[in-house]
ROMILO-133956 format. One line per field, with one value per residue (C-alpha): residue number from 1; residue in one letter; x, y, z. Coordinates in pm, whole numbers, plus 32768, in hexadecimal, padded with zeros to 4 digits. Layout:
% ROMILO-133956
n = (NUM;...) .
res = (A;...) .
u = (X;...) .
v = (Y;...) .
w = (Z;...) .
END
This chain:
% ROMILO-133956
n = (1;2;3;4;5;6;7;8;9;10;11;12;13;14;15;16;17;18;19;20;21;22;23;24;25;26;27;28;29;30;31;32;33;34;35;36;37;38;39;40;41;42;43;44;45;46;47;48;49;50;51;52;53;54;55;56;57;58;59;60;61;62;63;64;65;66;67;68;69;70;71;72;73;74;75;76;77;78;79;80;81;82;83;84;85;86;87;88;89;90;91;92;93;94;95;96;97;98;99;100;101;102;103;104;105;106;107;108;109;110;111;112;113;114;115;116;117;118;119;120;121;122;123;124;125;126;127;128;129;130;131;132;133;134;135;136;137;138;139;140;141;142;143;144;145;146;147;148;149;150;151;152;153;154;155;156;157;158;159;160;161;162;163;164;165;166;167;168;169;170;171;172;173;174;175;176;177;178;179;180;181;182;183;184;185;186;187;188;189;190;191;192;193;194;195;196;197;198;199;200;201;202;203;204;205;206;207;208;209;210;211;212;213;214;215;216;217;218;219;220;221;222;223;224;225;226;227;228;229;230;231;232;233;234;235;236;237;238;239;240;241;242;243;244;245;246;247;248;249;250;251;252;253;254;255;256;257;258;259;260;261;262;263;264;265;266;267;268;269;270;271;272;273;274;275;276;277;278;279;280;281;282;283;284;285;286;287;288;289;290;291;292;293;294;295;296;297;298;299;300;301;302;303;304;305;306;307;308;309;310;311;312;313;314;315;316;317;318;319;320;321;322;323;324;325;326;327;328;329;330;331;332;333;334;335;336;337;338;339;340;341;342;343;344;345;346;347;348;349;350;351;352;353;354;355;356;357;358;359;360;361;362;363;364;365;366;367;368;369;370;371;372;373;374;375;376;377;378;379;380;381;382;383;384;385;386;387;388;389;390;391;392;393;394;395;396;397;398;399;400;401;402;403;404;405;406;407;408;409;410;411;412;413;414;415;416;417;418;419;420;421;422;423;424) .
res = (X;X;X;X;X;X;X;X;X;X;X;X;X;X;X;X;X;X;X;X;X;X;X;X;X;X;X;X;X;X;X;X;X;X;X;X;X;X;X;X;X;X;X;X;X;X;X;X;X;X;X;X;X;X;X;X;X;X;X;X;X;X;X;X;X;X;X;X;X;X;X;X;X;X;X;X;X;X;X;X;X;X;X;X;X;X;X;X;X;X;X;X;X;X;X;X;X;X;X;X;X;X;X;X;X;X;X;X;X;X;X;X;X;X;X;X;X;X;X;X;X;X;X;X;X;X;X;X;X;X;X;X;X;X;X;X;X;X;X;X;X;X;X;X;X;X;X;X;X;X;X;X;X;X;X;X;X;X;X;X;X;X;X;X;X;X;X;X;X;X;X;X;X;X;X;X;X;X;X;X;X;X;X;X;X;X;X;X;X;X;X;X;X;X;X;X;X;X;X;X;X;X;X;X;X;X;X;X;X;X;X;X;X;X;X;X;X;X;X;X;X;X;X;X;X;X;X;X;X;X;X;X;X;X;X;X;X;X;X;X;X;X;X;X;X;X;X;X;X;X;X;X;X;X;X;X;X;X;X;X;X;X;X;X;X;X;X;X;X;X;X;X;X;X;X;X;X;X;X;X;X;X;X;X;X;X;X;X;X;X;X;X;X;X;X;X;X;X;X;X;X;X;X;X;X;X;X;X;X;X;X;X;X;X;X;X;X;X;X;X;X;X;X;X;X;X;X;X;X;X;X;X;X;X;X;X;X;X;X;X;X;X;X;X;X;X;X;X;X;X;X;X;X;X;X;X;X;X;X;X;X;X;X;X;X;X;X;X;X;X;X;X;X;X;X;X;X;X;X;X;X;X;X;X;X;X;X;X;X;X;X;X;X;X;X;X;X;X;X;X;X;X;X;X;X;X;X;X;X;X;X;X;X;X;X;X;X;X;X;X;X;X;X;X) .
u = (9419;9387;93FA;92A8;92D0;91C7;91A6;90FB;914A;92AA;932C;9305;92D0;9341;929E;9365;925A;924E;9249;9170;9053;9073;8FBE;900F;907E;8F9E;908B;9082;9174;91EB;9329;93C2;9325;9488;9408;9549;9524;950D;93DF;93DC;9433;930F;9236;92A6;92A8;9121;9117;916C;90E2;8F8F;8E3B;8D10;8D85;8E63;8F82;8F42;902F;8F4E;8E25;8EDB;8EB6;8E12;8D87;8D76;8CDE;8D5B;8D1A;8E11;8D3B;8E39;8DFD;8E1F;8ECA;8E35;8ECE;9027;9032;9192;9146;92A0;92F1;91B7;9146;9286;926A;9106;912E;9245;9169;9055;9133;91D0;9091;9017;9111;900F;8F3D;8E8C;8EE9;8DF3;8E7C;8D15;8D75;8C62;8C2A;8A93;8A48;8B89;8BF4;8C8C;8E12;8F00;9026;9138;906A;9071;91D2;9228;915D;91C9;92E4;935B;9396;922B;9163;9230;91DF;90AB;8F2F;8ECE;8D78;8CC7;8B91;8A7A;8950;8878;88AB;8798;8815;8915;8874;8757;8667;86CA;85CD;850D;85CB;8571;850D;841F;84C1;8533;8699;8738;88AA;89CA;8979;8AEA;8AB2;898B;8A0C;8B53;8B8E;8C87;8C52;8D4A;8DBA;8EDD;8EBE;8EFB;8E7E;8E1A;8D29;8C1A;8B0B;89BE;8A1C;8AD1;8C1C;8C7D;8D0B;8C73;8B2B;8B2E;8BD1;8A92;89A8;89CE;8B27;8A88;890B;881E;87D3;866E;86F6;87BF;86CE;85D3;86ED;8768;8614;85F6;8523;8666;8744;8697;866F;8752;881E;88A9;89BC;8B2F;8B8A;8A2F;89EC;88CF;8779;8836;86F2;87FA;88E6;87DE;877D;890F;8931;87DB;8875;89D9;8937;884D;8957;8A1A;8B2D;8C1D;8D70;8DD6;8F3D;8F2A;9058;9080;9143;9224;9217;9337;9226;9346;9280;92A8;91A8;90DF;8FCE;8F40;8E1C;8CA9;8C16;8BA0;8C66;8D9E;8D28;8CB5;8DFF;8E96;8DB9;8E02;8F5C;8F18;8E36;8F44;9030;8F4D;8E3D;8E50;8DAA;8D0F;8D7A;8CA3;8D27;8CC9;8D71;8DDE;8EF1;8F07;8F25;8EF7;9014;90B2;909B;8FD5;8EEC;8EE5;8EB9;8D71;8C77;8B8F;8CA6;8CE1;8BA9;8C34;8D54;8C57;8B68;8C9E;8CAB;8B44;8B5B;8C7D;8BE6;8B08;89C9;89C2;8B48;8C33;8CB0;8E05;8E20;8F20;8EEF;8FA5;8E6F;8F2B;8E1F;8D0E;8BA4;8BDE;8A42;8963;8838;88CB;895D;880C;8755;87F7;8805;867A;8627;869F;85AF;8672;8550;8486;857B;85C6;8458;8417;8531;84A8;836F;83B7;831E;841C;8414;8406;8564;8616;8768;8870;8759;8802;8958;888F;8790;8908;8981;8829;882E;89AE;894D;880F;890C;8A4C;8AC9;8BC8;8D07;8D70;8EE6;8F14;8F6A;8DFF;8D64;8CF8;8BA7;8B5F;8BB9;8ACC;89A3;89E8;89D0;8B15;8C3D;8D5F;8EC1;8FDF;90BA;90A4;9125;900B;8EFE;8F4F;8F4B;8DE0;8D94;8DCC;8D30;8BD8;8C14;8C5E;8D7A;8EE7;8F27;8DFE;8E65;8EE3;8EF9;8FCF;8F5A;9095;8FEE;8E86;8E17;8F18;8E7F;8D5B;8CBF;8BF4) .
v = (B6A2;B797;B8E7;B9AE;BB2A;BC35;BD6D;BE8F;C002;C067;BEE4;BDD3;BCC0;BB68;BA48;B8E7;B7C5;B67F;B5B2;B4B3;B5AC;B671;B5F5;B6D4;B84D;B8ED;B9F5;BA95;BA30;BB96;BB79;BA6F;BB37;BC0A;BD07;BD38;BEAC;BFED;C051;C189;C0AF;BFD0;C11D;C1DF;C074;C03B;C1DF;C1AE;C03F;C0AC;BF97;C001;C17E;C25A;C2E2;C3EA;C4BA;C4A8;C4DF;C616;C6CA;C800;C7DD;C8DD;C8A3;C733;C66F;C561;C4B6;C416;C33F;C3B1;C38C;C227;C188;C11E;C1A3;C203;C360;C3D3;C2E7;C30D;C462;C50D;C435;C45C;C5E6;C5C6;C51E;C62B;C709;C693;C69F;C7E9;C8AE;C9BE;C8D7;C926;C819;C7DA;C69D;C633;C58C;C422;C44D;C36A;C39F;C384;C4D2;C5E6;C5AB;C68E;C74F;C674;C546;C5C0;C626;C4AA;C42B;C530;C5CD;C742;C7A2;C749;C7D8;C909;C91E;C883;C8E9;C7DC;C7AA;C700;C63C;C69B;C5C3;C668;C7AE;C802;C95E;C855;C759;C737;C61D;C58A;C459;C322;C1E6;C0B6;C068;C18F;C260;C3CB;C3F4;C519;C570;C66F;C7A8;C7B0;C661;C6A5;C7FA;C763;C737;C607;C52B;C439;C37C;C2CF;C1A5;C05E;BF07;BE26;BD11;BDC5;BD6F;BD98;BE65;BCFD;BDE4;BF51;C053;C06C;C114;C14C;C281;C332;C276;C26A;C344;C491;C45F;C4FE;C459;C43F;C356;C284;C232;C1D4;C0DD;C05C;BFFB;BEE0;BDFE;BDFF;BDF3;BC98;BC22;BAF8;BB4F;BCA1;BBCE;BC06;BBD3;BB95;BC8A;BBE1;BC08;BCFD;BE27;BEEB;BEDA;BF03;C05C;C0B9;C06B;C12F;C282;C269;C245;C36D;C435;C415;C386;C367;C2A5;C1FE;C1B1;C0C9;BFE5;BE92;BEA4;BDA9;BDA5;BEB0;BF8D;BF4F;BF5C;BE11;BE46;BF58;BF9F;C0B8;C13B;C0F0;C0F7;BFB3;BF12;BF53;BF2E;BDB3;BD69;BDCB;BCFD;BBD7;BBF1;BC1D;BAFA;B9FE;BA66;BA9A;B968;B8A7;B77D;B767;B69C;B6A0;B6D2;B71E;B835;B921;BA5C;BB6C;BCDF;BDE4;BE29;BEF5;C04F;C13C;C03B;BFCB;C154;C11D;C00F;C061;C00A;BE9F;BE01;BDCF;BCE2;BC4B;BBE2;BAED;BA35;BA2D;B94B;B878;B85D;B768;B795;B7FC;B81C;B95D;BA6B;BB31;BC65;BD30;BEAF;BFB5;C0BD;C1DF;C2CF;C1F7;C17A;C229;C2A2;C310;C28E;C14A;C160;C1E6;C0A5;BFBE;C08B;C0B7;BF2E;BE17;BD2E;BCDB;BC09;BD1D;BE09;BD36;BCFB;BE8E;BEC2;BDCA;BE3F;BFDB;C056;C0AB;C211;C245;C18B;C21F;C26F;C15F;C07B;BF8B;BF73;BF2C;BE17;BD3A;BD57;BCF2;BBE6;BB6F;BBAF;BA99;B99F;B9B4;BA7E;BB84;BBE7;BD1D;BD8C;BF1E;C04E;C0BF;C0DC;BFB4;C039;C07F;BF45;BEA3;BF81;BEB4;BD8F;BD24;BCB7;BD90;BCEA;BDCB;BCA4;BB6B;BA8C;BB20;BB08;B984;B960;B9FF;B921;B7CD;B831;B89F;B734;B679;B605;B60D;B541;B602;B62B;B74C;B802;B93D;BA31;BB11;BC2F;BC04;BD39;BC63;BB5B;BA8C;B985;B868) .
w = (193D;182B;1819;1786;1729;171D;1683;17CE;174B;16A2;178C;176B;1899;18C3;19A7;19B8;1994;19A7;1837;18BA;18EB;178A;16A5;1577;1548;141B;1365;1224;1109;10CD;11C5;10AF;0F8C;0F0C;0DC9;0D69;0D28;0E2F;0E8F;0DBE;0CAD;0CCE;0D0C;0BDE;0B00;0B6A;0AED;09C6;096E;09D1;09FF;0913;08F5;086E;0921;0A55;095F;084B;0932;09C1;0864;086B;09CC;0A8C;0BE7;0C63;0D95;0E10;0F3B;104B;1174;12BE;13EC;145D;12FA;12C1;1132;1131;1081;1096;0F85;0ED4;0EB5;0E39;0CF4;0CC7;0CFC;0BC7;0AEC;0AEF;0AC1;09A3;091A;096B;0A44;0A9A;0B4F;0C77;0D45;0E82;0F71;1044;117A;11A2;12F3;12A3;13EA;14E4;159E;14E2;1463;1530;1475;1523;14A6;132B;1341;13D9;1299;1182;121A;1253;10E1;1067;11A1;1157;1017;0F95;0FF8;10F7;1138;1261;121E;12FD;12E7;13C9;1325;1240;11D8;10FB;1076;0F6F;0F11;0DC5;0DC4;0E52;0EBE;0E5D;0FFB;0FB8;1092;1000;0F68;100A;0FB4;1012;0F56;0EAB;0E25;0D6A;0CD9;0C6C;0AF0;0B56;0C73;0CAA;0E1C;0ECC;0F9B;0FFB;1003;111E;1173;122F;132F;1281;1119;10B8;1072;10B6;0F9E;0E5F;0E69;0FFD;0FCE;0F50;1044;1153;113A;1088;10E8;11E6;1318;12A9;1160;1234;133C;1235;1183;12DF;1365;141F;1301;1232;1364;13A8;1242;1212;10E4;11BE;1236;11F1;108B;101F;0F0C;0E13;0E8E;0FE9;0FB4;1079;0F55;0E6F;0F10;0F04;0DA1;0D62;0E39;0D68;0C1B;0C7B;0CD9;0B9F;0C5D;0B2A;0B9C;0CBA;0D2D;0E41;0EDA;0FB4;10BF;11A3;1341;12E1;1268;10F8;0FD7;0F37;0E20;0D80;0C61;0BD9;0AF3;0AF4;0C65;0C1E;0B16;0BCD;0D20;0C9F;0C1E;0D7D;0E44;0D4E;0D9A;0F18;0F50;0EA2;0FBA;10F7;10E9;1225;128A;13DC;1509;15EE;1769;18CA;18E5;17B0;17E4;16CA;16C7;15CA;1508;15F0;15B2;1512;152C;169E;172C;17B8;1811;16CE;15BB;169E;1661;14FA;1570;1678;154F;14B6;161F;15FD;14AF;158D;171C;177F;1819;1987;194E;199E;18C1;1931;1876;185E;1803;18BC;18B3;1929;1878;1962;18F1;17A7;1770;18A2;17D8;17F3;1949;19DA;190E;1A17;1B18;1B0A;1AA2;1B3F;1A94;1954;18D0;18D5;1859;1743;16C6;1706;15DE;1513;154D;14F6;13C4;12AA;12E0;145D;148E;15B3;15E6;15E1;1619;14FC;15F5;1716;164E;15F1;173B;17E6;16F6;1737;18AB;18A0;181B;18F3;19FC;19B1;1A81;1A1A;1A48;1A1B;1ADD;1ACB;1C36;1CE9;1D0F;1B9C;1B40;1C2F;1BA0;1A68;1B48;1ACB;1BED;1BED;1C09;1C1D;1B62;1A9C;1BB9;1CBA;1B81;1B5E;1CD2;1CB5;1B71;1C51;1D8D;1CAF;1BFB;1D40;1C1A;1C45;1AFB;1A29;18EF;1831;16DD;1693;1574;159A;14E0;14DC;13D4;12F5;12B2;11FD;12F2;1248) .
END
């Protein structure tokens, strides 16, 4: 027998399995990557050995109004490490800066106070001016140009004003921008609703190269890169983390010089090849990531690359914060025809995307190849409106997995951490 272990919210859960069913586990070099250096280290190192730019330091001179964009809530940047050093290096550069921290919230839910002081801690949200991104909030944001896409480029007010706009993040493979960080944190992090919607439309959702680490030819990407340029996004610090959430690597400078270097380094530690299985388990990472059904379908797209067709996905995702978008809950709760709710996204002009529609076109497009068990403590119900099985535990899901299968020796693969990894 197999011991296999799980990440589902701050625990992590274990199922014994047979090693005659297993037919590979996917994971992500970065457990047996050691940088040899703390992560404040590595942060202030990347600071001051900056990609295609000069130092934030240098930058910081004579600057008076300056943004510092973070992620929110939903990302697992560790800020505490990050922020304090980046604060110190614009200030050693101009200590009467006017120092704004803008809160990426794209288009997730407002980040609560205990939620910035759990990513910042007490000392900083005591101190510093904290802003929360609003997207929907027109009063605060102004149009600064046209997107490639054609759709209008519409950014947080503060951002536009600043004299220096720099941002904090991290880097991860992700679901349809080919890699997160980088240029993300200006759109969709900063941007109106009306900017994202237009960049998230359901042409580019379904365009081939918006796949997890595909960057060349991605016209999401291209749109991103477009928005940061535009905004005069000016230098980037943005880590790689472990399971841990450790940084084990960071870079820092040009949004897209830097960012590329990062990604570099990422994909030479996380490339997997697939093996394809009856039955696939993963989860999300764990938390921040696994809080709600929305964030999940990013894990659920690496045991997409891995299940066969017709075959069973058990997903792990604790979901305490529920459907995470009513858009996208009421989507499935109003069509139960995903054929036809996946050719009305593709089909959807450009401009009159709806809300969350690109979360609900992946996961009607995972659902059309493989049935999905879903383990969480969201309720039963909602997780059938997704027409998704709920299992309250990995030994009822496999149960479940069989009996759909009419399999007891159906084989499996195990993507420990599915937003971790590159499946090809």
């Amino acid at each position: 027998m197999m011991t296999i272990s799980l990440p589902y919210g701050k625990e992590k859960i274990s199922l014994n399995l047979d090693e005659a069913v297993i037919n590979g586990i996917l994971v992500s070099q970065i457990e047996d990557y050691d940088p040899e250096k703390t992560p404040s280290e590595l942060v202030q190192e990347a600071m001051e050995n900056p990609t295609a730019s000069p130092s934030l330091r240098e930058l910081a001179v004579g600057k008076k109004k300056v943004v510092i964009i973070a992620s929110d809530h939903t990302r697992p940047v560790p800020s505490k490490v990050i922020m304090p050093l980046m604060l110190s290096e614009i200030r050693k550069g101009n200590p009467d800066s006017e120092i704004t921290i803008l809160i990426a919230t794209g288009f997730h839910r407002p980040t609560t106070k205990e939620e910035l002081i759990n990513k910042f801690g007490e000392v900083i949200v005591a101190n510093e001016k904290i802003v929360v991104h609003d997207s929907g909030d027109e009063d605060s944001l102004v149009k600064i140009g046209t997107l490639p896409s054609g759709g209008d480029l519409i950014i947080n007010r503060l951002a536009a004003e600043a004299e220096l706009l720099v941002s904090e993040g991290f880097i991860e493979p992700h679901f349809f921008a080919g890699f997160s960080g980088g240029r993300k944190s200006v759109l969709p992090g900063i941007a109106s609703r009306v900017s994202v919607l237009a960049n998230h439309c359901g042409e580019f959702i379904a365009h081939p190269k918006a796949r997890t680490g595909c960057i060349d030819g991605n016209p999401l990407h291209i749109d991103m890169l477009y928005a940061a340029r535009a905004a005069k996004l000016a230098f980037v610090v943005n880590v790689i983390i472990n399971s841990e959430k450790d940084v084990i690597h960071a870079v820092a400078g040009d949004c897209d010089g830097a960012h590329t270097k990062g990604r570099q380094f990422l994909e030479s530690l996380c490339k997997v090849k697939a093996i394809p299985s009856d039955i696939v388990i993963t989860s999300n990472g764990g938390y921040p990531l696994d809080q709600n059904i929305y964030q999940a379908v990013k894990g659920m797209t690496a045991a997409e690359a891995a299940v066969k067709p017709g075959g069973v996905i058990i997903m792990l995702a604790k979901s305490n914060d529920g459907h995470g978008g009513e858009a996208f809950f009421n989507t499935f709760k109003d069509e139960k025809n995903l054929r036809r709710m996946l050719d009305g996204f593709v089909n959807t002009p450009r401009n009159e995307t709806i809300p969350d529609q690109w979360e609900a076109q992946i996961l009607a497009r995972i659902l059309l190849k493989a049935k999905v068990i879903y383990i969480s403590v969201a309720p039963e119900e909602m997780i059938r409106e997704f027409q998704m099985t709920p299992a309250k535990n990995l030994e009822e899901a496999l149960i479940l997995a069989r009996e759909y299968l009419k399999n007891d020796k159906a084989t499996i693969t195990v993507i420990p951490d599915g937003v971790s990894v590159i499946v090809e």
